[in-house]
N, C-alpha and C positions, 0 to 999 in steps of 0.2 A: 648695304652691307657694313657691317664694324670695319672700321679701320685701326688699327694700330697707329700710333706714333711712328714707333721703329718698325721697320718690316721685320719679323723675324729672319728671313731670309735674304733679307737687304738687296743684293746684288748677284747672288751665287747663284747659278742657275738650277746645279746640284742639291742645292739644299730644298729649293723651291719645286722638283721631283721627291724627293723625301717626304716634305711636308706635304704633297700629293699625295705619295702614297700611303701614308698615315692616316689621312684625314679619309681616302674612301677605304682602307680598314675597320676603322673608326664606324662607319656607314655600315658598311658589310655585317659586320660584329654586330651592332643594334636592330639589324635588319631577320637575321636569324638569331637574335636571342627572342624578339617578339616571338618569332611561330614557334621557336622551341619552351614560354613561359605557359602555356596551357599542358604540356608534359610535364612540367615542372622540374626541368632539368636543365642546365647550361650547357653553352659550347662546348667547354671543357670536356663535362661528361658526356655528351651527344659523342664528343669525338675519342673516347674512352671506350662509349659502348661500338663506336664504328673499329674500331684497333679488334675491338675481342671478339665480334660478328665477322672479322677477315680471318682467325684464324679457327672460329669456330669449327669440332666441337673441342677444338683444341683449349689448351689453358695458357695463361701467358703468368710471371712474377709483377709486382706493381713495380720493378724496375725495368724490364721488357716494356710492360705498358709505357711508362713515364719515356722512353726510350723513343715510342713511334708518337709524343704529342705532338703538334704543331707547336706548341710553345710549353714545353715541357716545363715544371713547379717540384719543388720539395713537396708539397701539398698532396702528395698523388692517392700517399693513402687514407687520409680524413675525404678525400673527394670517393674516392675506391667502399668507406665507410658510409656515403650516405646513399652509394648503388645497391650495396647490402641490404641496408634497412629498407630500401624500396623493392626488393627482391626484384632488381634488374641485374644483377650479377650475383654469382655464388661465388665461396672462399671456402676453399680446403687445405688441409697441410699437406705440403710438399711427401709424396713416399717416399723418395728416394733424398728429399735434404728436410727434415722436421723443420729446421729452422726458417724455412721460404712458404710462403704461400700460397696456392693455385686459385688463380682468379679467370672464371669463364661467366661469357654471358648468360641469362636465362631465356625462358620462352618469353616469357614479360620484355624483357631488354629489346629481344627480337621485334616485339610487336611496337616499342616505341619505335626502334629506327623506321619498321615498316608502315607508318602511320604518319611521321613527322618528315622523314624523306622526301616525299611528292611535294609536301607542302614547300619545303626546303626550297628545291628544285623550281619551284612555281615562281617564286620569289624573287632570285635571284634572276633567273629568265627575265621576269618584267621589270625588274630593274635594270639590265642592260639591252635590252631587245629594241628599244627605239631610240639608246644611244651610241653604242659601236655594231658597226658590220663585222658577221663571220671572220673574215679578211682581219680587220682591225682588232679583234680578240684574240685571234692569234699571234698577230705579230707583238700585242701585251703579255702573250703567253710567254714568247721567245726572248723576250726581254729580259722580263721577269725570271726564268730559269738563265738566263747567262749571268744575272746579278745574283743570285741566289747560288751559285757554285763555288 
C-alpha cells in the first residue's frame, strides 16, 4: 500500500474515522455510478429521478427537488435539462405562479429507476454481505444518524 510521508491524520483518531468515511463514499459512489453508466445517467440524477418517483404523479419545483438531494448543487437545473432532453422528466409552467416550473417524472424515468434499482441493490448487498453482519450494519446505521443530526 502507498504510504504517505506525513499521515494525513497523524495522531487524531477522529480524523482517521473521517478519512474512513470518505474513502468508503468514495467506494460506494464509484460502485453505483458503474451500474447506473449503461443508463447513462449519474447519481445525481438517478437520485433526482428517485425525489420525483416519491411524489409521483405529483410535481415538485427544481428548488423542492434540489431541497431533497443528498448533496444538494446550484447545478439542479442544467442537471433538471438533460432529464428533459432524455424524456425522463417533463417541465411545465407553474398555473398558479408562471414564474416556477413543474417538474414530474415520466413513464421512461420510471422505467430507468425500475430497471437500474435491482441492479443497485445487487451491488451494494455483495459489497457488504461478506463483510459486516446484520448486527454490525446497524449499529453503522446508528452511528451514522447520531453524527448526521
Amino acid at each position: 500500500k502507498f504510504k504517505m510521508k506525513q499521515d494525513l491524520a497523524k495522531d487524531n483518531p477522529y480524523m482517521k474515522m473521517v478519512i474512513n468515511i470518505l474513502r468508503t463514499g468514495n467506494i460506494l459512489d464509484r460502485r453505483v455510478s458503474n451500474v447506473l453508466k449503461p443508463f447513462d445517467i449519474t447519481h445525481i440524477q438517478f437520485n433526482i429521478l428517485r425525489i420525483l418517483e416519491a411524489v409521483s404523479p405529483e410535481k415538485l419545483s427544481a428548488g423542492e427537488i434540489n431541497k431533497g438531494l443528498l448533496f444538494p448543487t446550484s447545478d439542479v437545473t442544467r442537471l433538471i435539462d438533460r432529464l428533459e432532453k432524455r424524456k425522463l422528466v417533463s417541465r411545465t409552467i407553474c398555473k398558479e405562479n408562471r414564474r416556477k416550473m413543474d417538474i414530474a417524472i415520466t413513464d421512461k424515468g420510471l422505467q430507468v429507476i425500475e430497471s437500474s434499482l435491482p441492479e443497485i441493490d445487487r451491488e451494494l448487498e455483495s459489497f457488504y454481505k461478506n463483510k459486516i453482519s446484520s448486527k454490525e450494519r446497524d449499529l453503522v446505521m446508528d452511528v451514522l444518524k447520531r453524527i448526521n443530526k
